[in-house]
C-alpha positions as CSV (number, residue, x, y, z in Angstrom):
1,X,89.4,93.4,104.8
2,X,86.4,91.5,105.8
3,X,84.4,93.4,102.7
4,X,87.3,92.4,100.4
5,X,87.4,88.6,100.5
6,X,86.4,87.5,97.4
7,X,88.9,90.3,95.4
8,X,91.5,88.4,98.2
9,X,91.0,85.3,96.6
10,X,90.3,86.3,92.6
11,X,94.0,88.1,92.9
12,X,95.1,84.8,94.6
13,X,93.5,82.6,91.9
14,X,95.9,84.9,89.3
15,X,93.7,88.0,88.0
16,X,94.8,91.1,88.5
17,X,94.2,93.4,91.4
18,X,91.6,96.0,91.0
19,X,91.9,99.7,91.3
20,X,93.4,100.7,94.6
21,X,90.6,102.1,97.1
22,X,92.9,102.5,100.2
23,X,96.6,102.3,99.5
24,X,99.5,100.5,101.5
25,X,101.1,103.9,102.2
26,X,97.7,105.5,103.2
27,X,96.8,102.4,105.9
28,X,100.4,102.3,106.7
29,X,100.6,105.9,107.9
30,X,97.1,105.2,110.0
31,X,98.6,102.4,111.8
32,X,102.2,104.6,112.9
33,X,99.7,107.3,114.2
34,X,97.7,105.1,115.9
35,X,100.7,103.1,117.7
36,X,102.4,106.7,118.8
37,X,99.1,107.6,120.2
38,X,98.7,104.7,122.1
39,X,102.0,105.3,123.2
40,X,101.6,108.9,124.1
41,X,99.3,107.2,126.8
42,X,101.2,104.6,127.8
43,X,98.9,102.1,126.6
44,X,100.6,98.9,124.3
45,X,98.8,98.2,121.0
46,X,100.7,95.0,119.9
47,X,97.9,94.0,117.2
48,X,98.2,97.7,115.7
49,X,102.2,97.6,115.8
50,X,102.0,93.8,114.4
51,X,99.4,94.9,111.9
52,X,101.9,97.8,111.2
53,X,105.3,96.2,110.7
54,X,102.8,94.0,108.2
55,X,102.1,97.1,106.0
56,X,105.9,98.7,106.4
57,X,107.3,95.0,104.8
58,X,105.0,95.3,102.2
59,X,105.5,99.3,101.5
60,X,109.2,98.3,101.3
61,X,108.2,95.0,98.4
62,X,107.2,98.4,96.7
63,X,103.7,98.1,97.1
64,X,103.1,101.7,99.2
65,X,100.7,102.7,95.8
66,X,98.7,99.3,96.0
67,X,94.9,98.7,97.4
68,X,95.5,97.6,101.4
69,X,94.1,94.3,99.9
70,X,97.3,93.4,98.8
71,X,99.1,92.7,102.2
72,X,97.2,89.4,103.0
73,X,98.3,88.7,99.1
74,X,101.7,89.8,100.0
75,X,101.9,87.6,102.7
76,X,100.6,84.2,101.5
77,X,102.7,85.0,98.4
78,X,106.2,85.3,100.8
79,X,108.7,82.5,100.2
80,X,108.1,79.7,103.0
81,X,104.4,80.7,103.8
82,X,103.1,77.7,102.6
């Protein structure tokens, strides 16, 4: 995300998001694999399975086809967030 600042904040200002590079889904299904391994092991991941419920709210908003980008976005955008 650290790369994609600036398309953070255009989207934010009002233009429209890009072309996706790394869907919602995509990221989404990362982070699940990720927390069962760690599980698997024993070992708690509770940034991955925070970062994870972050990209299932926004895969259920309907954005699972939409550049990872759009989380952050999704987020400052949710009623009460400011």
């Amino acid at each position: 995300m650290k790369g994609r600042g600036a398309s953070i904040a255009k989207v934010l200002g009002g233009e429209p998001m890009g072309p996706t590079a790394f869907a919602i889904s995509a990221a989404k299904k990362d982070l699940a694999t990720a927390v069962a391994f760690g599980q698997s092991i024993h070992a708690t991941l509770p940034v991955t399975a925070s970062a994870l419920a972050c990209f299932e709210e926004a895969e259920a908003a309907g954005l699972g086809d939409a550049d990872a980008t759009a989380v952050p976005i999704h987020w400052a955008q949710r009623p009460g967030s400011k």
